[in-house]
N, C-alpha and C positions, 0 to 999 in steps of 0.2 A: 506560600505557593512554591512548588519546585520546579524550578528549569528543567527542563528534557530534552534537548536537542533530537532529531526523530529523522531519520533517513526511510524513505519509501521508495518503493520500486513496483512501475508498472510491467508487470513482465506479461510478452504479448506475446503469442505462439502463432506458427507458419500462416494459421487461419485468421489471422487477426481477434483471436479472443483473448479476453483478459481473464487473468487470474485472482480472485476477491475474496477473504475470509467473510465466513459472519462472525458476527457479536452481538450481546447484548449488554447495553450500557447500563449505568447505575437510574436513570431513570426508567428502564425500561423499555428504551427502544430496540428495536434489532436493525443492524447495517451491516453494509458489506462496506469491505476495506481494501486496501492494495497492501503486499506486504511491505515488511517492515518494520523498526523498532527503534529502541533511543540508543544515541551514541553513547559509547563507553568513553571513559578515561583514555586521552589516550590515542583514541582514533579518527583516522577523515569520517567525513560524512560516506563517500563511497567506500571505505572499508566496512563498515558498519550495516552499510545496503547490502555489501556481496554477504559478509554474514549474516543478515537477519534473511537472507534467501537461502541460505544452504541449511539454517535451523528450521525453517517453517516450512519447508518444501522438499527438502534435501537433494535440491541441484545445487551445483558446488561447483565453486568458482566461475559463478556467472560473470559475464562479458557483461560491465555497464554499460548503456548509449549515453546518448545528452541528460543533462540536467535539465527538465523539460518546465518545472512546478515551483515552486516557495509558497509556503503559508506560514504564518503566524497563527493558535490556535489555544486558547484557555481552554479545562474539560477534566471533568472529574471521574477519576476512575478508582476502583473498589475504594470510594468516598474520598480519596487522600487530590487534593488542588494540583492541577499542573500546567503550565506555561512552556508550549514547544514551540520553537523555529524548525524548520519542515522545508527539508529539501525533498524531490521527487527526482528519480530518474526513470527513465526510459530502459528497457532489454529486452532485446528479439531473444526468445529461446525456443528450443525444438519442444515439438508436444511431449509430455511425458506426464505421469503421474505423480502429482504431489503425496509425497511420502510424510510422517506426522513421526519418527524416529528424534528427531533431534529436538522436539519440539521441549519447552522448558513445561515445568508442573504448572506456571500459570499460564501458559497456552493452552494445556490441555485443557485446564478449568473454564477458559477464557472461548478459544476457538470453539464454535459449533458446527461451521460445516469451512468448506473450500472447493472453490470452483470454477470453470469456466466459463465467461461469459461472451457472446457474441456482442457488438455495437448492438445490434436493433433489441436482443435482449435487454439490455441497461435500459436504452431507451425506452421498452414499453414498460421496466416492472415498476411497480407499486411500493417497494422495498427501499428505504433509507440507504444512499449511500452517501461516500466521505471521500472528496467533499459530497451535498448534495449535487451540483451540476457535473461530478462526472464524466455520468451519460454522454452530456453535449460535449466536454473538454476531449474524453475518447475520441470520439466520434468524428471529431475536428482534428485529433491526434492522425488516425490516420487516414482524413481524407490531404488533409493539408500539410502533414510530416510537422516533427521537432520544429517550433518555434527558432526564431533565431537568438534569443535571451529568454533565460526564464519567468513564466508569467507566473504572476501570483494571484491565489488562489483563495475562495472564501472561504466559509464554513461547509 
C-alpha cells in the first residue's frame, strides 16, 4: 500500500457555493470531490493545497482559511492501494470560472466534470460525495463557521 499524504480544499465562492470535481472510481462509482491532491516531497500540507488549486482550477495563489477537516482514508485508484492522511482547508474565493489549463494528463483522464454547488443542492442530490456526509459537514460549515480544531472525518 502506498502513503499519500492528500491536502483538500473547500473553496467557497461569495454565494456560498462549493466547488466539486466528478470521478469515477475503480469500482465504478461516480462522486464528487473538493479539490486537491497528494503532497509532494518536500512540501507543507498548505503549500500543496495552494497548488493542487492553481493546477485544477487555475486560480493562483489562493488565500488558505482554517484547517477545517482530517481524515484518514484507504481506496484504490486505477487499481494501485493507497493509504492517505487528509488535511482539508477552508477558502473564500471570488466567483470565477474554473479553467482545466494546468491540469496534469491524469486529470484529464480522471476529471469528468467541475462545478458549483449550492448547500441545499448537496443536500438534495442522489450523487456520491467524498466524504459521504459532506452535504451536512457544508451545510454546518457555513451555518456555524470554521470549527475551533479540526474534525475528523469519515468515509
Amino acid at each position: 500500500m502506498t502513503a499519500r499524504p492528500t491536502a483538500r480544499v473547500l473553496l467557497v465562492d461569495p454565494a456560498d457555493r462549493l466547488l466539486l470535481m466528478r470521478f469515477t472510481g475503480d469500482t465504478g462509482v461516480v462522486f464528487w470531490a473538493p479539490c486537491g491532491g497528494g503532497v509532494e516531497p518536500g512540501e507543507s500540507f498548505e503549500q500543496a493545497a495552494v497548488r493542487e488549486v492553481a493546477e485544477e482550477t487555475g486560480l493562483a495563489a489562493v488565500e488558505l482559511g482554517p484547517h477545517v477537516f482530517d481524515r484518514a482514508v484507504s481506496y484504490t485508484w486505477r487499481g494501485e492501494r493507497f493509504s492517505s492522511e487528509e488535511r482539508w482547508f477552508l477558502a473564500r474565493v471570488p466567483a470565477f470560472t474554473p479553467g482545466r489549463a494546468g491540469w496534469t494528463e491524469a486529470e484529464r483522464a480522471d476529471v469528468e466534470d467541475i462545478r458549483w454547488w449550492a448547500a441545499a443542492e448537496l443536500l438534495a442530490t442522489g450523487d456520491a460525495l467524498v466524504p459521504l456526509d459532506l452535504a451536512v459537514r457544508f451545510a454546518a460549515l457555513l451555518a456555524e463557521g470554521p470549527p475551533a480544531v479540526p474534525l475528523t472525518l469519515g468515509f
